[in-house]
C-alpha positions in Angstrom: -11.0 -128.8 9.1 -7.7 -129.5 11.2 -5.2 -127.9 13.0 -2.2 -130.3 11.6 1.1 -128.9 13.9 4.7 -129.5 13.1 7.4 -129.1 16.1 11.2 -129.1 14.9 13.9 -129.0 17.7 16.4 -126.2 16.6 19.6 -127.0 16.4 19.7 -130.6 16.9 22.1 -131.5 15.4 24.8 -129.8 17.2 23.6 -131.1 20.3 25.3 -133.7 22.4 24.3 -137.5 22.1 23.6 -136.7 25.9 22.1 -133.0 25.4 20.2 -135.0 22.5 18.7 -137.7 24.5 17.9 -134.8 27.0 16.0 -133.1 24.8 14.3 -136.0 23.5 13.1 -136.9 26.8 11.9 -133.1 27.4 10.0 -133.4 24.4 8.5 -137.0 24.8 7.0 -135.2 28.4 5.8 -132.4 26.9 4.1 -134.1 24.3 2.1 -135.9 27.0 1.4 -133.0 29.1 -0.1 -131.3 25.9 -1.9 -134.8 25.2 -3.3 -134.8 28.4 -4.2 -131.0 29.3 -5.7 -130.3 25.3 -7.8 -133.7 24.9 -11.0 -132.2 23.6 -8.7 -130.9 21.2 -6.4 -133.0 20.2 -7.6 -135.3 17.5 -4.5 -137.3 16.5 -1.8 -137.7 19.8 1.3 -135.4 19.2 3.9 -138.2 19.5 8.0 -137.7 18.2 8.5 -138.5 14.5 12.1 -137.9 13.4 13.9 -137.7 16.8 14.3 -133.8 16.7 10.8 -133.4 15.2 6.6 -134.2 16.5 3.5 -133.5 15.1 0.3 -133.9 16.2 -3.5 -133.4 15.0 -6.2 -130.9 16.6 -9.9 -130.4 15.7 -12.0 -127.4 15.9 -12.1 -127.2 19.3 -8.4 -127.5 19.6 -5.9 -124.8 20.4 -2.6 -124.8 18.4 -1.2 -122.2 19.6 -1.4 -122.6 23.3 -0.5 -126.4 22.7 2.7 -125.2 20.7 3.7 -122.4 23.8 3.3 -125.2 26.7 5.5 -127.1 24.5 8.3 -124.3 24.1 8.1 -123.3 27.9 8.2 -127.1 28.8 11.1 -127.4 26.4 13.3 -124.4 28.1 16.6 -124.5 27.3 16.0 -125.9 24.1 14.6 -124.3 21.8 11.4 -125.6 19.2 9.5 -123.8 16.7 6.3 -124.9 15.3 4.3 -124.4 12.0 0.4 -124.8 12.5 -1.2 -125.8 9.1 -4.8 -125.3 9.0 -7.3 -127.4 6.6 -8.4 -130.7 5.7 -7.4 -134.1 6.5 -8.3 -136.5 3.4 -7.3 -139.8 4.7 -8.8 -141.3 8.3 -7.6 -139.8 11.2 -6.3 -142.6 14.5 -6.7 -140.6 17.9 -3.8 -143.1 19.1 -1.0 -141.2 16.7 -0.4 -138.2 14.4 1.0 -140.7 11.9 -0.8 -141.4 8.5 -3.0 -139.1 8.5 -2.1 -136.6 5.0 -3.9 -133.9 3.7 -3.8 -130.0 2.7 -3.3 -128.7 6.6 -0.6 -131.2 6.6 1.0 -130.2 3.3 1.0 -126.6 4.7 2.6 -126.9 7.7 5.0 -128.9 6.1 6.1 -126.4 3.8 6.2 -124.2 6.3 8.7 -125.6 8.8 11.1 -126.6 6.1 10.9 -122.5 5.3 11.7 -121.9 8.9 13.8 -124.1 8.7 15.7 -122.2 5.8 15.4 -118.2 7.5 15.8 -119.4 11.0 12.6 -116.9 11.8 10.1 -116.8 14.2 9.4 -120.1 16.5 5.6 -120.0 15.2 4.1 -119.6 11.6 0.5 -120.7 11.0 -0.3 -121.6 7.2 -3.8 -121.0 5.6 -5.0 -121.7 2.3 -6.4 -117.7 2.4 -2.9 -115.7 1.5 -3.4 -112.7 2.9 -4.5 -113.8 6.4 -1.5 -115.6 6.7 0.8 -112.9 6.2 -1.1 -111.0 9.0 -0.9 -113.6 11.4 3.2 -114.3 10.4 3.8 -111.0 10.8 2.3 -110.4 14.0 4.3 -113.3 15.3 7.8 -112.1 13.8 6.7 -108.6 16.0 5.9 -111.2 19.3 8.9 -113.6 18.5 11.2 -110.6 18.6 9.7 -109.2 21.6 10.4 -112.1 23.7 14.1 -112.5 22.3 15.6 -110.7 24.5 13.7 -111.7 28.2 15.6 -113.0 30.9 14.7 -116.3 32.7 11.9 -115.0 34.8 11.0 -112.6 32.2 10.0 -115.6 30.3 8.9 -118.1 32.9 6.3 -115.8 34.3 5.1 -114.2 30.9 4.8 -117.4 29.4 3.1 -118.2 32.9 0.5 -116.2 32.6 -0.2 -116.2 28.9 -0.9 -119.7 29.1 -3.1 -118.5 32.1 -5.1 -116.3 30.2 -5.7 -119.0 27.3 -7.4 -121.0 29.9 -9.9 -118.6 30.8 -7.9 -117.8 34.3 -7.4 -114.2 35.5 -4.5 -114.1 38.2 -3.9 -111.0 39.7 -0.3 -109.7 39.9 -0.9 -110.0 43.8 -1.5 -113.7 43.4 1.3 -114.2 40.8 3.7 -112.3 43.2 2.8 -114.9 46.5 2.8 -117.9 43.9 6.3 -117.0 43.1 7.4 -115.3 46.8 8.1 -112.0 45.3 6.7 -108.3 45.7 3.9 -107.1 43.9 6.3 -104.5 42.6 8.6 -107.2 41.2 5.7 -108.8 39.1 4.7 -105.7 37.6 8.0 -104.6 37.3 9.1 -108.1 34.9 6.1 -107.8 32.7 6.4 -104.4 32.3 10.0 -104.6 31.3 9.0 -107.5 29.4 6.5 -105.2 27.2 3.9 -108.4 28.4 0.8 -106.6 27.5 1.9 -105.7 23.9 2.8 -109.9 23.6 0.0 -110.7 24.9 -2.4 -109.0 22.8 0.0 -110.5 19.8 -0.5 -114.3 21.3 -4.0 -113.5 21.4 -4.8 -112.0 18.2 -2.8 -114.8 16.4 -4.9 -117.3 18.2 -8.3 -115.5 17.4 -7.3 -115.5 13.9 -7.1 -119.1 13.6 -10.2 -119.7 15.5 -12.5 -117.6 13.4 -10.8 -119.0 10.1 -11.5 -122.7 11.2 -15.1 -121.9 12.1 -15.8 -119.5 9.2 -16.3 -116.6 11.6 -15.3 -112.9 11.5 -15.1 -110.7 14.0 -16.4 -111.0 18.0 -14.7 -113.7 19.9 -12.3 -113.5 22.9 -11.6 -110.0 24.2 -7.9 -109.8 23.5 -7.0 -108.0 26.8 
C-alpha cells in the first residue's frame, strides 16, 4: 500500500511568465525540503511534472499530510492543493522519481485533483478505495480548509508553525513560540486563539490518523489528537 500525492498550483495560468517561473522555483524547493525532511517516507522523490503540478510516492511510514502542509506553507503566496490517493502501486516503484509508477492510489488521486480542480474546494482531499471513510475525512478537511480561509499572515505562519510542530512529535510551549518569534506570550495565545488553532488542529490530526490506521489496517488508538 502507498500514499500516491498529487500537488496542482492553483491558478497557474493567470500567473505571470515571471510570477510563473517564481512559483516554479518555490515549488522545485519545496519539493526538496519535503524529499529531504520525510525520507523514511518517501518512496518515489516528489519531483515537478507538468510545470504547475508534482507528485510524489510515500510508503507506510510516510506522512502525506504533513508532506502536503510544508509544501503549502513553503509555497506562501501561492497557493497548491493536494489529493492524497491511498493503495497499491502495480508496476515497480524508482526511489529516484515519482514518474512511472501506476496503480489504484494513483488512479485515485488522480481523479481526485481533476474534481478539485472542477469545485475549486478544499486544498486537501484524500481518496480511499473504502467510500464512506473518505467522505469523513473530505469533510473534515472542507471544515479545516474553511477555518484557515480567513487567517492573517501570522495567523497562518505560526499555526501552520506549530501544526507541523506537533506532527513531528515536538511540544513547544506558547512561551517558547512567543521568544522564537519576539512577541508576548499574550500575543501567541491571542493569534491561535483568534485563529480557532485548537479546533484546526484536532481536524489536521484526525485527518492524518485516519489515513494511518487505513494504510495499516488498524482502528482506533493511535496519536492523541490534542
Amino acid at each position: 500500500m502507498y500514499y500516491a500525492v498529487i500537488g496542482d498550483l492553483v491558478g497557474s495560468r493567470r500567473l505571470s511568465p515571471e510570477m510563473r517561473r517564481e512559483a516554479q522555483a518555490k515549488l522545485g524547493s519545496a519539493l526538496e525540503k519535503v524529499n529531504a525532511e520525510f525520507e523514511p517516507g518517501v518512496a518515489a522523490r516528489f519531483l515537478i511534472t507538468l510545470g504547475d503540478e508534482c507528485q510524489g510516492l510515500m510508503n507506510e511510514e510516510g506522512d502525506p499530510v504533513a508532506a502536503a502542509l510544508t509544501v503549502m506553507r513553503e509555497m506562501k503566496p501561492f497557493e497548491i492543493r493536494f489529493a492524497i490517493g491511498c493503495g497499491e502501486i502495480t508496476t515497480p516503484v524508482f526511489a529516484e522519481a515519482a514518474i512511472g509508477a501506476d496503480g489504484p492510489a494513483y488512479y485515485l488521486a488522480r481523479s481526485t485533483v481533476e474534481d478539485m480542480k472542477a469545485d475549486h474546494g478544499a486544498r486537501l482531499r484524500a481518496a480511499l478505495s473504502d467510500p464512506d471513510r473518505t467522505e469523513c475525512i473530505n469533510t473534515v478537511a472542507a471544515l479545516c480548509d474553511r477555518l484557515s480561509a480567513d487567517w492573517t499572515r501570522k495567523q497562518e505562519e505560526l499555526a501552520s508553525s506549530l501544526l507541523l510542530a506537533r506532527m513531528r512529535g515536538e511540544k513547544p510551549t506558547q512561551t517558547e513560540l512567543a521568544k522564537s518569534l519576539g512577541v508576548g506570550q499574550s500575543t501567541v495565545n491571542a493569534r491561535l486563539t483568534a485563529a480557532g488553532f485548537n479546533e484546526y488542529c484536532r481536524g489536521m490530526l484526525y485527518i492524518r490518523k485516519q489515513l494511518r490506521e487505513y494504510m495499516l489496517g488498524t482502528e482506533g488508538g493511535g496519536e492523541r489528537l490534542i
